[in-house]
C-alpha positions in Angstrom: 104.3 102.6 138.6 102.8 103.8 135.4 100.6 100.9 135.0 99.6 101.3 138.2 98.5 104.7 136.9 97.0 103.7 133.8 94.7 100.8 135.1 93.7 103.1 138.4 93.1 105.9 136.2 95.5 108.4 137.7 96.1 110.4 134.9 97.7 113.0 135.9 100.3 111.2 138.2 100.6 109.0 134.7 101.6 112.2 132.8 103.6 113.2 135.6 105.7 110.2 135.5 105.9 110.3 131.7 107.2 113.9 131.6 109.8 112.9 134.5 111.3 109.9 132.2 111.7 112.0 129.2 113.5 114.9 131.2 115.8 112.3 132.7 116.7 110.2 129.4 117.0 112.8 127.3 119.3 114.9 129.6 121.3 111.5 130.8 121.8 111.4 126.7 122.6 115.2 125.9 125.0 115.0 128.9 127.1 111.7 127.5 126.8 113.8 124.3 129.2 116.7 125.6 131.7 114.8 126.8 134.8 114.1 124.5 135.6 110.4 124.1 139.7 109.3 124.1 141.6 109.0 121.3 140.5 105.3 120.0 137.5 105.2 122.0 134.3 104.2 121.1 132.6 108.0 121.1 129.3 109.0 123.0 127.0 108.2 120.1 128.4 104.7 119.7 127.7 103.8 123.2 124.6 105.0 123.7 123.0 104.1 120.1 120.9 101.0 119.7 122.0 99.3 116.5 118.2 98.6 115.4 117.7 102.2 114.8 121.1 102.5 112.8 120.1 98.9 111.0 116.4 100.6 110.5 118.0 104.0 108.8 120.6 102.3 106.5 117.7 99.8 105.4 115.2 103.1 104.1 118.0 105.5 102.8 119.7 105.9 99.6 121.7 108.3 98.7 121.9 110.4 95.3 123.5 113.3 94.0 122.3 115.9 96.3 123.3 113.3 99.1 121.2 111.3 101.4 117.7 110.9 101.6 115.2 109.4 103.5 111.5 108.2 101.8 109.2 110.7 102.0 106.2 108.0 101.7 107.6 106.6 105.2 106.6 108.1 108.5 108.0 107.4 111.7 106.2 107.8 114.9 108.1 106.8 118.2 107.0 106.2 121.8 110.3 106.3 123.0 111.1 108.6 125.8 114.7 108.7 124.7 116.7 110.4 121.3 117.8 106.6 119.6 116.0 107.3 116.4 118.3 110.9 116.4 121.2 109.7 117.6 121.1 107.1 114.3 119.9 109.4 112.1 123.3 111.7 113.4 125.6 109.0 112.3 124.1 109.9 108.5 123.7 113.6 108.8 126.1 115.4 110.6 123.2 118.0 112.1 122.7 118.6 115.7 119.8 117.3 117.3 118.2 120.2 118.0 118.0 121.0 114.3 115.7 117.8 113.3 112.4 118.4 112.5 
């Protein structure tokens, strides 16, 4: 359906449909967040988290002293309408998600 949008030049049934699918993953994703995983079960995170993000995140950090740190001469822009690149970073920084910036 979005192409369909994009090439008919529907835009706002386009941005519609865009705000629709980021509602829906990222509260399918906060909701798998609350629940609380077995004993010896894989927890939400680890299900839901697409390694490459995790792979990406351990391949810029370091760590030091005051702990980890990411590059500041590296900026990440994401057209993902879900929260992998967060849910990564959480396995580092113990934050909620809320609190990135």
């Amino acid at each position: 359906m979005a192409k369909y949008y994009y090439l008919t030049g529907n835009a706002e049934s386009l941005i519609r449909l865009k705000k629709a699918l980021i509602t829906y993953f990222v509260l399918q994703q906060l909701c798998v967040l609350q629940t609380n995983p077995l004993h010896n079960a894989p927890s939400p995170i680890e299900k839901l988290l697409d390694r490459r993000y995790d792979s990406f995140i351990a391949t810029i950090a370091t760590r030091d002293r005051s702990g980890f740190k990411l590059p500041g001469n590296i900026k990440i822009l994401t057209w993902n309408y879900d929260l992998q690149l967060e849910l990564a970073f959480k396995r580092y920084v113990p934050i909620k998600i809320y609190e990135i910036k």
